[in-house]
C-alpha positions in Angstrom: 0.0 0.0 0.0 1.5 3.3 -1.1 1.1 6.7 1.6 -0.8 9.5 0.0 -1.0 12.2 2.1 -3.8 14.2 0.2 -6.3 10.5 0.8 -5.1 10.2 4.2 -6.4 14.2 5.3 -9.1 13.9 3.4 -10.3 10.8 5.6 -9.5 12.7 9.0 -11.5 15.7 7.7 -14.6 13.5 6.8 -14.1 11.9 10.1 -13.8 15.3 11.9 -16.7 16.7 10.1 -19.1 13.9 10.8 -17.7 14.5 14.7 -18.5 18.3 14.3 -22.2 17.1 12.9 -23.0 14.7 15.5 -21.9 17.6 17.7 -23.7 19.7 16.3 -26.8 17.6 16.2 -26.6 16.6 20.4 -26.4 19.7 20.9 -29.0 21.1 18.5 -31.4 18.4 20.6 -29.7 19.5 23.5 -31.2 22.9 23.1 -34.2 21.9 22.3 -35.0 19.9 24.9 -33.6 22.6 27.4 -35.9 25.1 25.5 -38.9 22.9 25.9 -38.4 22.1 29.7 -38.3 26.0 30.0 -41.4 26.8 28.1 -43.3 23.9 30.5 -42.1 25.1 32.9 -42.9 28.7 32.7 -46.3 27.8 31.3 -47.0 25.7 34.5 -45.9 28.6 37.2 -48.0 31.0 34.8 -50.9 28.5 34.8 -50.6 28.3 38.8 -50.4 32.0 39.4 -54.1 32.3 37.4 -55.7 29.9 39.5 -58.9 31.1 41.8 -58.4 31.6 45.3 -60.8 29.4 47.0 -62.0 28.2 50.2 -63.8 24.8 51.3 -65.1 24.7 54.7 -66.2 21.7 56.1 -68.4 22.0 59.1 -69.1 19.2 61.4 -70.8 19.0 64.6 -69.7 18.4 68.3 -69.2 14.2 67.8 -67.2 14.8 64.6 -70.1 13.9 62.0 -70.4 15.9 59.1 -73.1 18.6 58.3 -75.2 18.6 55.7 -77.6 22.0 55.0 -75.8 24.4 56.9 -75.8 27.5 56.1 -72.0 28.6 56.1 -71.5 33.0 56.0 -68.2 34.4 55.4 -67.0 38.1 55.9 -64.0 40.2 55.5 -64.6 42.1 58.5 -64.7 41.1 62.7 -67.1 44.3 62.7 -68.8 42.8 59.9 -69.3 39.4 60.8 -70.0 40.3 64.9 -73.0 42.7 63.2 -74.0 39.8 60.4 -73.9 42.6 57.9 -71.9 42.9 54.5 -71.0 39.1 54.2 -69.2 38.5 51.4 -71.0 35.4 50.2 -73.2 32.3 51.9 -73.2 28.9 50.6 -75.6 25.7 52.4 -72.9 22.5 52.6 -73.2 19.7 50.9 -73.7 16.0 51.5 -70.1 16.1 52.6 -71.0 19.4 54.6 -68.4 20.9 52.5 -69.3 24.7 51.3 -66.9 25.6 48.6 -66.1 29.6 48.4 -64.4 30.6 45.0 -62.2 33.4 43.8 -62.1 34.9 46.5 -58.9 37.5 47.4 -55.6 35.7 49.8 -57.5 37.5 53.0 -58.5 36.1 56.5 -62.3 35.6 56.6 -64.6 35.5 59.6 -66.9 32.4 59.7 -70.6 31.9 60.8 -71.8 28.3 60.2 -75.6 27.7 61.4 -77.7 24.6 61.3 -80.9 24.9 63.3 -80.0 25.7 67.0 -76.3 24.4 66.3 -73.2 27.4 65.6 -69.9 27.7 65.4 -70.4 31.4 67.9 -67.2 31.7 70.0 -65.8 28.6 68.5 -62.6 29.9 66.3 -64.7 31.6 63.5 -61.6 33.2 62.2 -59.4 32.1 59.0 -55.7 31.9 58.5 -54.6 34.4 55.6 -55.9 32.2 52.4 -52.9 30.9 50.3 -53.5 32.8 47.0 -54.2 30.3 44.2 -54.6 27.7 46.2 -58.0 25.5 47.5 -57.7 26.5 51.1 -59.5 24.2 54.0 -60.9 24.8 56.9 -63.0 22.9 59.7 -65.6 24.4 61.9 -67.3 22.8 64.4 -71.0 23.6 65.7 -72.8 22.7 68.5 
């Protein structure tokens, strides 16, 4: 076999090309994929930051059993809520005794659940601050 310089560099430089390409390529991919993890990413902290403020309380009476048909008041005021004016939305629960406020703003409410003769007065009627877009929960018991 006879050495010809000119054959012999032209075989590196194919061989170092396709390296550059395949380079090239991973990292085209590379990018993309980086890109697209980026773009969900963003989308889902967007999507999160949209989502209604809500509140589900569940009110359940002295033994622990759930209450269904009571009538659950909230308010945005102590004034408010110790005068029963200006509430800012009432709900009956449901089967569950669940009554499910939404889009409402990140605030502490005051609570008055009622079912008959049976209330939640002097029993902790007051909220945490709700986590903004987030289903908040809270219990309140009646007697």
């Amino acid at each position: 076999m006879i050495y010809d310089p000119k054959k012999f560099n032209e075989k590196v430089l194919v061989r170092f090309d396709l390296s550059l390409n395949f380079t090239s390529m991973k990292a085209k991919r590379t990018l993309l994929l980086l890109t697209a993890l980026l773009l969900v990413s963003t989308t889902l902290s967007i999507g999160q930051s949209k989502l209604p403020t809500s509140l589900k309380i569940t009110v359940i009476d002295g033994l622990g059993n759930v209450v269904e048909n009571a009538t659950v008041t909230i308010y945005k005021t102590k004034e408010d809520y110790l005068e029963s004016k200006n509430a800012v939305a009432t709900l009956q629960t449901n089967e569950k005794g669940i009554a499910h406020f939404k889009k409402l703003q990140a605030i502490t409410y005051f609570i008055d659940a009622r079912k008959e003769d049976m209330s939640n007065d002097g029993a902790g009627a007051e909220s945490d601050p709700l986590n903004e877009g987030r289903i908040n929960l809270i219990n309140t018991v009646i007697n």
